[in-house]
C-alpha positions as YAML, in Angstrom:
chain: A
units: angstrom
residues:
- id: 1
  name: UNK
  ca: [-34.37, 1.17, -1.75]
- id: 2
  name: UNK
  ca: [-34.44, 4.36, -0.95]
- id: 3
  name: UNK
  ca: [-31.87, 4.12, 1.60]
- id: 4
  name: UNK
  ca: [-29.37, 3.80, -0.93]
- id: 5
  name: UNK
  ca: [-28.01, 7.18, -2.24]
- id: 6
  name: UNK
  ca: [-27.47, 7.66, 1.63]
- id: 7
  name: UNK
  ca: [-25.53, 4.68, 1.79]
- id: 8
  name: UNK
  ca: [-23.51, 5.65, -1.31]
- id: 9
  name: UNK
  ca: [-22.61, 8.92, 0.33]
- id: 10
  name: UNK
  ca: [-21.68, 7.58, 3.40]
- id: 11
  name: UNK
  ca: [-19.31, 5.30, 2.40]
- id: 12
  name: UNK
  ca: [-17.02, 7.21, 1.41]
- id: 13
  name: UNK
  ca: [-16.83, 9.10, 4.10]
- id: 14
  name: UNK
  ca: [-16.42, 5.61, 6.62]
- id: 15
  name: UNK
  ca: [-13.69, 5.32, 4.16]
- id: 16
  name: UNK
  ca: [-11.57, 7.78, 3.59]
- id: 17
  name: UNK
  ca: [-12.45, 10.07, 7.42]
- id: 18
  name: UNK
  ca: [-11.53, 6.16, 9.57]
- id: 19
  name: UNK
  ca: [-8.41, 5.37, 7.28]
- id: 20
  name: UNK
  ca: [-7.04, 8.65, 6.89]
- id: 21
  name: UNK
  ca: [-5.33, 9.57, 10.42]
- id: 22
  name: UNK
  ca: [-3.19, 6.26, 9.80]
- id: 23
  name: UNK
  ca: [-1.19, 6.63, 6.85]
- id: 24
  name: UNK
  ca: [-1.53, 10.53, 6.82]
- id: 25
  name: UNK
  ca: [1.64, 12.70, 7.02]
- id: 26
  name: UNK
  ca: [3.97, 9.79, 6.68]
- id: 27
  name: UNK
  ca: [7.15, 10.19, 6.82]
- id: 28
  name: UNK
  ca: [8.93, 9.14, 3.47]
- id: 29
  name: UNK
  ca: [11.99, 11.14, 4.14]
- id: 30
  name: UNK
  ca: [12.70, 8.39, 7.18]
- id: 31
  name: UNK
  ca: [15.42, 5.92, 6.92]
- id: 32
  name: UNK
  ca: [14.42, 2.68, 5.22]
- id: 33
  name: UNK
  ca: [15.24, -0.55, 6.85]
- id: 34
  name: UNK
  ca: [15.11, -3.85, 5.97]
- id: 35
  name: UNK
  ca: [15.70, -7.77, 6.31]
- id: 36
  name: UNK
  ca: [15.53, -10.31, 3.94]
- id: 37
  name: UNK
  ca: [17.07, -13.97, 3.34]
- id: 38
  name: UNK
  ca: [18.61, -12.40, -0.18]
- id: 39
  name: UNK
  ca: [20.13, -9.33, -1.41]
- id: 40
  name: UNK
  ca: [21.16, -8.40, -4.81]
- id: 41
  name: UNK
  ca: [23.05, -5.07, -5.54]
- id: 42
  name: UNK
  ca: [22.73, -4.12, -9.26]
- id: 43
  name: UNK
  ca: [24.80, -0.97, -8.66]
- id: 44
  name: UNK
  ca: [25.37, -0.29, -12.49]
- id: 45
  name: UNK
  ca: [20.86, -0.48, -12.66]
- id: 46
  name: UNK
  ca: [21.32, 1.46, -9.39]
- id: 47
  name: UNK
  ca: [18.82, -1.10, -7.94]
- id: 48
  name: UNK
  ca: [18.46, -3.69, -4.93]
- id: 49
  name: UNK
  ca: [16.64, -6.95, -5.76]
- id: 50
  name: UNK
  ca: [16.07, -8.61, -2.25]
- id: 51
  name: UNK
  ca: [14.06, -11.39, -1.42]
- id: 52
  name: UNK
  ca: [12.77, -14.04, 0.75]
- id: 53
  name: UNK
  ca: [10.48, -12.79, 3.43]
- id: 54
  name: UNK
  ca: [11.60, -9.22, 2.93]
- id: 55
  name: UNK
  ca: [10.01, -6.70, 5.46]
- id: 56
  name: UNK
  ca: [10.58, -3.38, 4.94]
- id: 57
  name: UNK
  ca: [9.87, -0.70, 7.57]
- id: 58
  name: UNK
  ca: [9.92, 3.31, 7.62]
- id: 59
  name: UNK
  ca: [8.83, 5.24, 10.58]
- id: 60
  name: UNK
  ca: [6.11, 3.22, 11.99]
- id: 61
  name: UNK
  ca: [4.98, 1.69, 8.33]
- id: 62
  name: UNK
  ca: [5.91, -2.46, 7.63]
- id: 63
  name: UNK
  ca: [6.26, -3.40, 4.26]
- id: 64
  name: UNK
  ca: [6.26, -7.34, 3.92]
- id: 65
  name: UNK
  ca: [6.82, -9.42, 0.73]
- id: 66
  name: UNK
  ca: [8.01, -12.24, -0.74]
- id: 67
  name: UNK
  ca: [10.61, -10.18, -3.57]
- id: 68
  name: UNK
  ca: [11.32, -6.00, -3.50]
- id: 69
  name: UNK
  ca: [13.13, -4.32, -6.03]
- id: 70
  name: UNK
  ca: [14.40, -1.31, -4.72]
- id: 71
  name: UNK
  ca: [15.55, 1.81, -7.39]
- id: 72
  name: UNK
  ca: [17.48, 4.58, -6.18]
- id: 73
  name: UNK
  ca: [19.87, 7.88, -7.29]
- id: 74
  name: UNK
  ca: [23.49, 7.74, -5.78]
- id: 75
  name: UNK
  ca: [25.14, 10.97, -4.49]
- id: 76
  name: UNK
  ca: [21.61, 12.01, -2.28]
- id: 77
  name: UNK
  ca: [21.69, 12.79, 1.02]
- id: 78
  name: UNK
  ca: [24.72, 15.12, 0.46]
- id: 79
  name: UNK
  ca: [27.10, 13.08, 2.15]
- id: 80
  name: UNK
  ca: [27.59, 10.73, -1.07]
- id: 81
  name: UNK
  ca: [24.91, 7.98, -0.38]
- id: 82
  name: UNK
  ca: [22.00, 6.71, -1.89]
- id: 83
  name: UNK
  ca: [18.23, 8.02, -2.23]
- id: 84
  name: UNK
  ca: [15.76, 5.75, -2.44]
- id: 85
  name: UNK
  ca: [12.87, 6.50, -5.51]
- id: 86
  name: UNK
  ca: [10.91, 3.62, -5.81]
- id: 87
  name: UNK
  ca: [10.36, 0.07, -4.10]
- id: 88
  name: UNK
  ca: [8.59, -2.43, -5.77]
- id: 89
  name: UNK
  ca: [6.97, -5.30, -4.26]
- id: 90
  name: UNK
  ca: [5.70, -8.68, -5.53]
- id: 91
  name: UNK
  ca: [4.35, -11.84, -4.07]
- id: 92
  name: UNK
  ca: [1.72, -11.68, -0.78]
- id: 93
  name: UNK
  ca: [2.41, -7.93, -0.30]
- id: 94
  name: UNK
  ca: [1.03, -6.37, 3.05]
- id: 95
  name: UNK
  ca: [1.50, -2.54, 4.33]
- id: 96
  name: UNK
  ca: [0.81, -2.10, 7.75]
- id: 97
  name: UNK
  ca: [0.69, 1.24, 9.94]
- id: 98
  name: UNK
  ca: [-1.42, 1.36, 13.31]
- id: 99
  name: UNK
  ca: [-5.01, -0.25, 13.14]
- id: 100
  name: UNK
  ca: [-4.89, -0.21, 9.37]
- id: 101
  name: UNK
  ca: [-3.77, -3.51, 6.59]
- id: 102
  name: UNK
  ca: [-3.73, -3.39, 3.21]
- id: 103
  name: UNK
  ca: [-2.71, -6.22, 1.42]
- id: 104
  name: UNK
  ca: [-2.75, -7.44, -2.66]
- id: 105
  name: UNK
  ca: [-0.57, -9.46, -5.07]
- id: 106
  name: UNK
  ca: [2.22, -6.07, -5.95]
- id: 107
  name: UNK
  ca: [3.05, -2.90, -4.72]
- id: 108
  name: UNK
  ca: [4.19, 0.41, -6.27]
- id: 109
  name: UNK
  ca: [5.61, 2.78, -3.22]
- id: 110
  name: UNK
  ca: [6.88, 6.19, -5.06]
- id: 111
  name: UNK
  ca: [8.26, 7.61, -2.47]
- id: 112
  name: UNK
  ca: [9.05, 10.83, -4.58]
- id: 113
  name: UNK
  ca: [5.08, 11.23, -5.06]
- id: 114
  name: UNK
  ca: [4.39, 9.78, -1.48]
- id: 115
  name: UNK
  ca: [1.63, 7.15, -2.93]
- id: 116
  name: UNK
  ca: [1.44, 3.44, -2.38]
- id: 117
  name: UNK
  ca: [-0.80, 1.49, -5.41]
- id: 118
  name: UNK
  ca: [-1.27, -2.08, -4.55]
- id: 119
  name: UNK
  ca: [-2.41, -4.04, -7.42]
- id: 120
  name: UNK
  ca: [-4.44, -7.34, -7.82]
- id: 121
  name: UNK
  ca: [-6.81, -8.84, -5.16]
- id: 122
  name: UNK
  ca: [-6.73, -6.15, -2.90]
- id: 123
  name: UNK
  ca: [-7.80, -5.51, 0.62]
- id: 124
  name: UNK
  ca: [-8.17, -2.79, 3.30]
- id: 125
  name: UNK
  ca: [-9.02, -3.73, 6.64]
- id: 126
  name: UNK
  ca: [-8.86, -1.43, 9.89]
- id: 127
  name: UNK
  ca: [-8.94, -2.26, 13.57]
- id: 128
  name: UNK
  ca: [-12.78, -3.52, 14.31]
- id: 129
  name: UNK
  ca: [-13.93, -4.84, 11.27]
- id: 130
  name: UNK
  ca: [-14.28, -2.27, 8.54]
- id: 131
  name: UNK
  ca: [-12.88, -4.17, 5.09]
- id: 132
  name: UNK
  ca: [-12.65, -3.69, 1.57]
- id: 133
  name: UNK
  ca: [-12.18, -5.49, -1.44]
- id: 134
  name: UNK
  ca: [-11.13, -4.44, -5.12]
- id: 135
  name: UNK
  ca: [-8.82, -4.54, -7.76]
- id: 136
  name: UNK
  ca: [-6.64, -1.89, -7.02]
- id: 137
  name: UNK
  ca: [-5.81, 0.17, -4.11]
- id: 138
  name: UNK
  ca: [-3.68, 4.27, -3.70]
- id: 139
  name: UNK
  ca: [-2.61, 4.80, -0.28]
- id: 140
  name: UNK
  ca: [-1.66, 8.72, -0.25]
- id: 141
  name: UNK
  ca: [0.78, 9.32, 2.60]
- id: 142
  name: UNK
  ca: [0.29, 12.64, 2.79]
- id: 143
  name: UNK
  ca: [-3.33, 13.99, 2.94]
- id: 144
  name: UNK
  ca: [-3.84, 9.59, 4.44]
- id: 145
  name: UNK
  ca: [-6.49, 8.81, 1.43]
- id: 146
  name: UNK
  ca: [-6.84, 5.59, 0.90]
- id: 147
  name: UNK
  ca: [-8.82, 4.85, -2.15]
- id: 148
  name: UNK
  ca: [-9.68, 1.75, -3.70]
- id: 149
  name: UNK
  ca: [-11.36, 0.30, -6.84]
- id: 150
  name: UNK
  ca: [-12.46, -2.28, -9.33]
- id: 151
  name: UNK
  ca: [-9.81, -2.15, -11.85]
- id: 152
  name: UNK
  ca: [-7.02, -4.64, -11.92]
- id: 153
  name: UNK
  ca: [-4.00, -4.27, -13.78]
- id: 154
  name: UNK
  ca: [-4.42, -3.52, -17.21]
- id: 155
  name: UNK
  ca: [-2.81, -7.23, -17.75]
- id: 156
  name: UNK
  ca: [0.45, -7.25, -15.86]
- id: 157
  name: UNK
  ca: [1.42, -10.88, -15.34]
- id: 158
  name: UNK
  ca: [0.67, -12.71, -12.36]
- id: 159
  name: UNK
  ca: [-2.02, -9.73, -11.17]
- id: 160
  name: UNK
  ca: [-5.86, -10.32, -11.32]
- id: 161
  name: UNK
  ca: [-7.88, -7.96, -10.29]
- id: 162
  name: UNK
  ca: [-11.66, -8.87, -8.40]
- id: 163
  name: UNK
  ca: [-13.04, -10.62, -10.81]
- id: 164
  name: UNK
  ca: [-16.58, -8.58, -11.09]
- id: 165
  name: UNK
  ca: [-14.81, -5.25, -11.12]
- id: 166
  name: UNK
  ca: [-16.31, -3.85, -8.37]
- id: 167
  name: UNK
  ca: [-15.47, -2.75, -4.78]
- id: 168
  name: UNK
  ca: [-17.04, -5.04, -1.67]
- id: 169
  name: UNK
  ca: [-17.32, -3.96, 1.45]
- id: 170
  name: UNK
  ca: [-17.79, -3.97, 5.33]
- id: 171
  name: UNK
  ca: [-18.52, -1.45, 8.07]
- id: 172
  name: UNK
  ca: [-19.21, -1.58, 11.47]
- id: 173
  name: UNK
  ca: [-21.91, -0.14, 12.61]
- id: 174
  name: UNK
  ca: [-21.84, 0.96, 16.36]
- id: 175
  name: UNK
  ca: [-24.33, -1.02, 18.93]
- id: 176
  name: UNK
  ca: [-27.36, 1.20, 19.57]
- id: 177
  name: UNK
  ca: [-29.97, 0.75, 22.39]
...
């Protein structure tokens, strides 16, 4: 048992050192593309409901779900067009970017704040096995912390959380001799 403070410190550190050259320095200033079987524009909301199979992709990062609302500010840009705020995601959300996949039930990207929080039976999985599982994950795009935790939603429908509250885990440990 006395193994485990170490443990506790170094898990962290598998966590957030592994995960954080993927999503670090993102881009949110790239365009945003996407394809989906539906669009809505709500131009007086100044919002874009799409859905069916929507994927979502900004420099090198895919966003797939089964719904997105998008909010944005007309007039940005400079040239008259559109910025993009906020993009909401619900139903089997997954965020991709190299070796790294997180996935939960909704997702929160402020792109104004450069965070993604994913919400409701969340995972984080990178390339060879390292995986966690919580109730809520906070992807920041710039410093690439990924953080994630027991809590669930506070309630919001059709988001559960883990149901013990807690964080599970895996690491790989490297093959020694």
């Amino acid at each position: 048992m006395k193994s485990l403070p170490l443990l506790a410190l170094l898990l962290p550190l598998a966590v957030s050192d592994a995960g954080a050259q993927v999503f670090k320095n993102h881009d949110s200033n790239a365009p945003v593309n996407f394809t989906a079987d539906r669009i809505e524009v709500q131009d007086r909301a100044d919002r874009v409901v799409v859905s069916g199979n929507v994927v979502v992709t900004q420099a090198g990062m895919t966003l797939n779900a089964a719904r997105m609302t998008v909010a944005y500010r007309n007039g940005g840009n400079g040239g008259g067009g559109v910025d993009i705020d906020r993009i909401d995601a619900s139903g089997n959300v997954v965020v991709t970017r190299g070796g790294e996949t997180a996935r939960g039930n909704v997702a929160i990207y402020d792109l104004n704040r450069r965070l993604i929080t994913m919400l409701g039976n969340v995972t984080l999985a990178q390339t060879g096995g390292n995986r966690l599982s919580g109730g809520r994950l906070v992807i920041d795009l710039t410093s690439g912390r990924s953080t994630v935790d027991g809590r669930s939603s506070g309630g919001a429908a059709g988001v559960t959380g883990s149901s013990s509250g807690r964080v599970s885990g895996t690491f790989t440990v490297p093959q020694r001799k």
